[in-house]
C-alpha positions as CSV (number, residue, x, y, z in Angstrom):
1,X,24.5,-25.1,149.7
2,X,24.4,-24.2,146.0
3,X,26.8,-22.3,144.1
4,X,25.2,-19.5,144.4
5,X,25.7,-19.5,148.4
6,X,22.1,-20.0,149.1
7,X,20.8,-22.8,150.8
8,X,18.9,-26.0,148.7
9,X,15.4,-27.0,148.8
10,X,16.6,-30.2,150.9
11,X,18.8,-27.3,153.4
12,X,15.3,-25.4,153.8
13,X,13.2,-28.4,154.1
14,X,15.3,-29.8,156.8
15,X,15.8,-26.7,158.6
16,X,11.8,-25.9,158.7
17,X,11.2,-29.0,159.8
18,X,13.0,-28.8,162.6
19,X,11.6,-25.6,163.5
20,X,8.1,-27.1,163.4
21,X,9.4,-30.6,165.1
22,X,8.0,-32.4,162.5
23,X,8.7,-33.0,158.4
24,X,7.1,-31.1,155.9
25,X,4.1,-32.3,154.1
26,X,5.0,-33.6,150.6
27,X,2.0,-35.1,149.5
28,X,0.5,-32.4,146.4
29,X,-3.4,-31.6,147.4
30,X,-5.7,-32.1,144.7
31,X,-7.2,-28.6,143.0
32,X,-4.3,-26.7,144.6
33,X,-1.6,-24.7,142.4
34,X,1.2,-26.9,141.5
35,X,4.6,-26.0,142.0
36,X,6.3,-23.9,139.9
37,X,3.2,-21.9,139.4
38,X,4.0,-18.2,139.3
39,X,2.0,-16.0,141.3
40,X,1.7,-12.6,142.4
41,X,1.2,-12.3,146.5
42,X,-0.9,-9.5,146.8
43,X,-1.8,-7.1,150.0
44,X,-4.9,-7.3,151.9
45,X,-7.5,-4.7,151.2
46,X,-8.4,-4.5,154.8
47,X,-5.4,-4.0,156.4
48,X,-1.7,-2.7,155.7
49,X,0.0,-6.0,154.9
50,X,0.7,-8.8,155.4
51,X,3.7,-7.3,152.9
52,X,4.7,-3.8,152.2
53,X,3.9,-4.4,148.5
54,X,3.0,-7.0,146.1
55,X,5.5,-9.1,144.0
56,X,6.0,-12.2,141.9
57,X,7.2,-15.4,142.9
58,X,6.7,-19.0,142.3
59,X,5.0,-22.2,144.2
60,X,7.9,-23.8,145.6
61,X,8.1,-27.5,146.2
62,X,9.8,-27.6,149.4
63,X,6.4,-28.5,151.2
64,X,2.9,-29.3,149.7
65,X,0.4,-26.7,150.1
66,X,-1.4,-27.1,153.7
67,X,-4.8,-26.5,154.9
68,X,-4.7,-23.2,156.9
69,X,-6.2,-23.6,160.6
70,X,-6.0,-20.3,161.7
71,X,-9.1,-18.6,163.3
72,X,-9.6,-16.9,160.8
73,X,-8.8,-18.7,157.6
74,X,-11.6,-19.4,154.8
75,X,-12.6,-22.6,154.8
76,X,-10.8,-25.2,152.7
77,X,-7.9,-22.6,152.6
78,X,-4.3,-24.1,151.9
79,X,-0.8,-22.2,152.7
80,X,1.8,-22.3,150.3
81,X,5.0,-22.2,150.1
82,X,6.1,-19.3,147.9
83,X,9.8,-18.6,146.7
84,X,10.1,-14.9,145.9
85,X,11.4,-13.4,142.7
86,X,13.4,-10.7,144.6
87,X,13.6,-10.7,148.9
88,X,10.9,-8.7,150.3
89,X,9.9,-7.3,154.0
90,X,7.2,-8.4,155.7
91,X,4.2,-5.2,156.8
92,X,5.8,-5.2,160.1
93,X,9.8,-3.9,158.4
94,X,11.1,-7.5,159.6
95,X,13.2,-9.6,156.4
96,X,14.8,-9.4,154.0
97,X,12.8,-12.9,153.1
98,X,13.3,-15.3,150.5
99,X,10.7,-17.4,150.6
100,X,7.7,-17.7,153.0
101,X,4.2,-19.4,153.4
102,X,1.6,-17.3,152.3
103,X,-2.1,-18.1,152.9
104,X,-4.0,-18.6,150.0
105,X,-5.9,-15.3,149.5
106,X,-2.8,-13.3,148.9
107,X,-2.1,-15.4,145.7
108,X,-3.1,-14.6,142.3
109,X,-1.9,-16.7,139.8
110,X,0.3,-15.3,137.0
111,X,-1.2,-16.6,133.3
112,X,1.2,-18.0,131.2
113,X,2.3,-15.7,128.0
114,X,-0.5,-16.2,125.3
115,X,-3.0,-17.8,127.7
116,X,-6.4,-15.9,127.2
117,X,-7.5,-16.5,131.2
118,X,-7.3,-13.1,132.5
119,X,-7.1,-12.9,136.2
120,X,-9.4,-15.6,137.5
121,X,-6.9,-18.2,135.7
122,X,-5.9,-21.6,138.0
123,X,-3.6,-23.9,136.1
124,X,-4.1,-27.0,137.9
């Protein structure tokens, strides 16, 4: 643990990887958002989630981004994993969470102060 009585990057890493019974990709997809991007996860316009508002965070290392195989992800879609500024609930009440994966579609990159690139902005 750190000093600040939450668990490290190598504590979360291990722990999801046991969960998912097998280690966490760590090899950084070309084109995807690096880590330490900050990003805004943002609700779905078609539904009433997947969280009960949107908020900053930032790209976290602790797994590369993976493609998303979900029925009904877009194609070429990658899930990230996203540390949050300040622990949020999920749609459904459940959390306080930390950090989660989020799909791709519910990121919006955050441009850096003075950059010009409005909304549409990808660092890369």
């Amino acid at each position: 643990m750190t000093d600040d009585s939450r668990p490290s990057r190598t504590d979360d890493r291990r722990a999801v990887g046991h969960v998912l019974g097998r280690p966490l990709a760590q090899s950084w997809p070309a084109g995807a958002l690096p880590p330490g991007s900050r990003v805004t996860v943002v609700r779905d316009p078609d539904w009433d989630g997947p969280w009960q508002v949107e908020f900053r965070g930032t790209i976290d290392a602790m797994g590369a981004p993976e493609p998303n195989e979900h029925a009904r992800a877009f194609s070429g879609e990658l899930m990230y994993w996203v540390a949050f500024d300040d622990p949020q609930h999920d749609s459904d009440g459940q959390g306080p969470y930390r950090k989660a994966q989020i799909w791709g579609r519910y990121l919006r990159p955050v441009p850096e102060a003075g950059s010009d690139c409005g909304t549409g902005c990808r660092t890369a």
